[in-house]
C-alpha positions as CSV (number, residue, x, y, z in Angstrom):
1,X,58.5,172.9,81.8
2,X,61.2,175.5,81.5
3,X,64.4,173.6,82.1
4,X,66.2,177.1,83.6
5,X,63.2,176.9,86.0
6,X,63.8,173.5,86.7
7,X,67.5,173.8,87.9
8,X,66.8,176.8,89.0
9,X,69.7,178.3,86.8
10,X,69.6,182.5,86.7
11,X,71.2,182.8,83.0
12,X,71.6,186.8,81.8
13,X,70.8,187.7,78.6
14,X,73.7,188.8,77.1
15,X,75.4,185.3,78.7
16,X,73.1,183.5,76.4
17,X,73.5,185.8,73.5
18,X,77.5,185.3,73.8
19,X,77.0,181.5,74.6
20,X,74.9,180.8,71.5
21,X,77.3,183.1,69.3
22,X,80.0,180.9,70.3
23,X,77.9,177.7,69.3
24,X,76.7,179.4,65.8
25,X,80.6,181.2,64.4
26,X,81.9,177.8,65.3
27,X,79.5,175.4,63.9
28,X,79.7,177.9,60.5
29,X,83.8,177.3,61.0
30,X,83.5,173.8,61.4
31,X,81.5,173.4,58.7
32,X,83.4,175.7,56.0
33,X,86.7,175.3,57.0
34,X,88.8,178.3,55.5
35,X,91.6,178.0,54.2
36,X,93.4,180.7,56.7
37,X,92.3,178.2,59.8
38,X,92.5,174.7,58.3
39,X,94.8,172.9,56.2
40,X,94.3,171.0,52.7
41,X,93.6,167.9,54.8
42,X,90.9,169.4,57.0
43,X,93.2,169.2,60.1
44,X,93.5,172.8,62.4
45,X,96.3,175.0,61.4
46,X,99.1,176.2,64.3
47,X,99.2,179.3,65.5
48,X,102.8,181.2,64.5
49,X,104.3,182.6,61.1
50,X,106.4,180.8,58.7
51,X,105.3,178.2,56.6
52,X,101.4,178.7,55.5
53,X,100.7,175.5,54.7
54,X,100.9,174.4,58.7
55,X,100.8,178.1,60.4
56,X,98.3,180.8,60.7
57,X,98.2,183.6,62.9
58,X,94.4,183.4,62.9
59,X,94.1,180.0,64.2
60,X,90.6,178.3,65.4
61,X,90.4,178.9,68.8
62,X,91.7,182.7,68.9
63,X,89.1,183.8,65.8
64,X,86.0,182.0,68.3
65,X,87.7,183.9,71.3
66,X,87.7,187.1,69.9
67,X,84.4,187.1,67.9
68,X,82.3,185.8,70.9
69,X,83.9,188.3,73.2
70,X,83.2,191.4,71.0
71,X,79.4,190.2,70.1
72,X,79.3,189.9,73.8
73,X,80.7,193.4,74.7
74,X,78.7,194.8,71.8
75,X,75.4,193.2,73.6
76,X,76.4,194.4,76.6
77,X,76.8,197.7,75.9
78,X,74.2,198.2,73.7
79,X,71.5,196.2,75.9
C-alpha cells in the first residue's frame, strides 16, 4: 500500500525532489566532513571571519540552505 495514499498526503514533485536533495548533500556532508565546514575534531565550524580554525563563512546549515533551494528552483523551472 502506498503510504502517500494511506495518509492521504498530496506531495509535488519537485517538493520531493528538493526534500530528498536535502537528505542526500547532507548525508554526503555528514559523512565527509570538509575541512571549510568542520573542524580538526569533527565538531561544526561558526559562521563569521577571523580565525579559520573555528570560523567559516560557508558553515553547515547555510551550504544545505542554498544547495537544496537552487536544485529546487532549478526543478521547478525546468519541470
Amino acid at each position: 500500500m502506498n503510504i502517500m495514499k494511506l495518509f492521504n498526503i498530496n506531495l509535488s514533485e519537485p517538493l520531493v525532489v528538493g526534500l530528498m536533495s536535502l537528505f542526500l548533500i547532507s548525508s554526503l556532508l555528514l559523512h565527509y566532513k570538509p575541512f571549510v565546514m568542520f573542524a580538526a575534531n569533527g565538531q561544526f565550524k561558526k559562521f563569521g571571519t577571523g580565525d579559520a580554525k573555528k570560523n567559516t563563512l560557508f558553515p553547515f546549515w547555510l551550504v544545505i540552505s542554498v544547495a537544496s533551494i537552487s536544485i529546487y528552483c532549478m526543478y521547478t523551472i525546468g519541470y
